[in-house]
N, C-alpha and C positions, 0 to 999 in steps of 0.2 A: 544408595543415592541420597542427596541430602534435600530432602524439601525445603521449598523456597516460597514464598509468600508473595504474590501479587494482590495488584491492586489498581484500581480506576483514577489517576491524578487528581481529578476535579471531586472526588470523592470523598479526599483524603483532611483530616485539620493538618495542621503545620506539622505539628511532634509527629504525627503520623507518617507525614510523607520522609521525615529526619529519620526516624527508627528503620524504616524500610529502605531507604537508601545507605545507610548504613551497612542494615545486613547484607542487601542486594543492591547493588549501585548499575543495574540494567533498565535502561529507559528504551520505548518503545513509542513512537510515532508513527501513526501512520496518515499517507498522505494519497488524498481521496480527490474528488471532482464532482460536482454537480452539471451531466452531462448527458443528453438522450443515448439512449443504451438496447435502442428497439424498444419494440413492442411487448416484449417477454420479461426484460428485465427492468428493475426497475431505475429511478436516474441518477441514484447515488451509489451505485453498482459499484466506482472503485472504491471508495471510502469504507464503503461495507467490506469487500474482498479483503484489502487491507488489514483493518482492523481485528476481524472473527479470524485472519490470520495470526497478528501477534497473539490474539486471547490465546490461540493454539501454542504458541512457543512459549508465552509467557507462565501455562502452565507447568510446561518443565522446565522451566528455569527461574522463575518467578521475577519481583521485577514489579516495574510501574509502566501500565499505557497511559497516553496522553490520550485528551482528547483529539479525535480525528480531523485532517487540517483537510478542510470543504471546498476552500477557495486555491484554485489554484490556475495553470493557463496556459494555454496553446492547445491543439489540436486540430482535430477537423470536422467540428461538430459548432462549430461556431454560429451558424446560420440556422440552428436546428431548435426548434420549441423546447423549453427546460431545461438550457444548458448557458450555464453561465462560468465564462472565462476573465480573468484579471487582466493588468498590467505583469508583463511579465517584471517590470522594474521592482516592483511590487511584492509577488511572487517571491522570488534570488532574496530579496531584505527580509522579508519574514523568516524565510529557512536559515539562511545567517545567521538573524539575529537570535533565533530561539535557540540553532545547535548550542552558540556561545554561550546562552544562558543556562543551557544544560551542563555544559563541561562546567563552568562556576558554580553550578550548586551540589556538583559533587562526584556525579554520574559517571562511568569507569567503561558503560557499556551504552552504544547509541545505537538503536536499530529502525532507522529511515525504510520504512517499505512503501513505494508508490505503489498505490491500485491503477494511477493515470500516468499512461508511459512517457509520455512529455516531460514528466516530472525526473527522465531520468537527464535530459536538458542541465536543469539544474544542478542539480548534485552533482552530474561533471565540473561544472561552471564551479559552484563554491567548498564542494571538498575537498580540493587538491590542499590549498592553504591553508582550513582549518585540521587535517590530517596533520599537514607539514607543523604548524607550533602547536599541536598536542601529540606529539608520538606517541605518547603513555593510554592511550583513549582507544578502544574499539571502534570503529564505527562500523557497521554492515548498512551498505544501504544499494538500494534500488528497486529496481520491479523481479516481481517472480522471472521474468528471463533473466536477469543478471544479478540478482541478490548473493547469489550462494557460488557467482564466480564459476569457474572451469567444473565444479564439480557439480552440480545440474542449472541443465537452461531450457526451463519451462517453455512451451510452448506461447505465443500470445496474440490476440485481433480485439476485434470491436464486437462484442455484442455475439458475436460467432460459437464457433464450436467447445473453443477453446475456452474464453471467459464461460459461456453459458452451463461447461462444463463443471469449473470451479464455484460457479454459483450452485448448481446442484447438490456441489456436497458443504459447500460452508453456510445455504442462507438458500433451502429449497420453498420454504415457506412463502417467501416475496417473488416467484416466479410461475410464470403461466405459460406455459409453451402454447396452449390452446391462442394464446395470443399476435400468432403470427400466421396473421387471413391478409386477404388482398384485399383490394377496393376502396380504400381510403383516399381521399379525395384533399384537395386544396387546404383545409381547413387543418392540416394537422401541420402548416407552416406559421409563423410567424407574420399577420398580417393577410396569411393566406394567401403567399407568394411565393412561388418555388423561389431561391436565388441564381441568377444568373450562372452558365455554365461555366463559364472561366474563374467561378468563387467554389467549384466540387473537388471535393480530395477526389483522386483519381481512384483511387481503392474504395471509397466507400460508397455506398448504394445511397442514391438520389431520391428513386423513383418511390413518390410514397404511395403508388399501388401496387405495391413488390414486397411480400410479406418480410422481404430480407431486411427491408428501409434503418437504414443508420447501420446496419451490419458492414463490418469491414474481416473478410477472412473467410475460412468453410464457415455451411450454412450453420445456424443452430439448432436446428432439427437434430442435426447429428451426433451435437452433445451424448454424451452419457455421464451419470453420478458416480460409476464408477473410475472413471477416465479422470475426472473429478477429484476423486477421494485417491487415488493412486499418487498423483500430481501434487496436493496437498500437503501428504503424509511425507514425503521424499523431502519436499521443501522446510518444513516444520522442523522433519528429526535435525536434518543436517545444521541449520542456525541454532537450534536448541544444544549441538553436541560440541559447534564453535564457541556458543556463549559460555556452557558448561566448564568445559576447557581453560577456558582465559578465566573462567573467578577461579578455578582451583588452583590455577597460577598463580594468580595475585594471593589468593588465602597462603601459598605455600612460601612468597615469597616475602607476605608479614610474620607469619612464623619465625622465618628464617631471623628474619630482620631482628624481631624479640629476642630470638636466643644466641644471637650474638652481642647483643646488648646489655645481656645477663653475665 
């Protein structure tokens, strides 16, 4: 297997990010939220998830992350202390603009992972078109339920079994299960004002004396690391064996290209 060299974008001087693209022309974004996530996790949970995700693929494939995109918007956590949502107009023109700028400076491999499923909104929205005038481009993108297409569809909720799961084995360190008690009182709102009932996602827990509050899905008590680490590891190989695949492509089909030129 041929090692590959990653690296942190903002990390990088110029020559550096040129040499690295060169060898490895795999870019990695990922795309996060600043959004209450319960009591257990902590409120940058998708950006985190994301991220310590591609570090994982990016080691077997190497490759450049970006920094992780913070702002982003919609959902149902709007109303909720610590959680801050965009314009989506906003939102659509930043992801546009950056893919663009990525396919222009060279990049052969795009992998868009949202931690915040809203985000997969978007991506339907602006990759049909930039897909349709780059054929030659990779793009994988979406949320762990639909990144990796027909061939696995992770499970997903809020703050639930499911995330608190993936949080156990990618970022055990920032989580406190001890942290979901009851009895918390008015003050853990905005203002200290519940929001009116006709403003509640229907799936997600209101009540902030319900150790679940901002939970949407099974509880997360029920999490396990290993459920976790399972989930993870299936998601990783598989984008790791896609990306794999497609440079050895391209490598096979510069070769080619060279020795017919000879």
């Amino acid at each position: 297997m041929v090692h590959r060299k990653w690296a942190k974008y903002h990390q990088l001087r110029p020559d550096q990010v040129s040499e690295l693209v060169d060898q490895t022309p795999v870019v990695f974004w990922p795309l996060g939220l600043i959004e209450h996530h319960g009591w257990h996790l902590p409120i940058g949970y998708d950006g985190l998830k994301a991220e310590r995700i591609c570090v994982r693929i990016a080691q077997k494939t190497g490759g450049i992350i970006l920094p992780t995109m913070w702002w982003g918007a919609l959902g149902g956590h709007g109303d909720f202390l610590w959680t801050h949502y965009q314009p989506p107009e906003s939102t659509a023109q930043i992801l546009s603009t950056t893919i663009y700028q990525l396919i222009q400076f060279g990049f052969q491999v795009i992998v868009l992972l949202a931690g915040h499923y809203p985000w997969q909104q978007f991506l339907n929205q602006e990759l049909p078109e930039i897909q349709s005038n780059n054929p030659e481009i990779l793009i994988l993108a979406g949320t762990e339920m639909s990144i990796c297409g027909e061939d696995i569809k992770l499970p997903g909720d809020h703050a639930g079994r499911a995330e608190t799961s993936y949080g156990l084995a990618l970022f055990p360190e920032l989580i406190d299960l001890q942290e979901l008690r009851s009895s918390r009182d008015l003050s853990v709102w905005p203002n200290g004002e519940m929001p009116p009932k006709e403003k509640w996602h229907s799936a997600v827990c209101f009540d902030h004396s319900d150790p679940l509050f901002a939970q949407m899905g099974q509880p997360a008590d029920e999490a396990s690391v290993d459920e976790g680490k399972s989930a993870i590891s299936m998601l990783v190989d598989n984008l790791a064996e896609k990306i794999n695949s497609f440079l050895d492509l391209v490598s096979k089909v510069v070769v080619s290209f060279i020795l017919s030129a000879d």
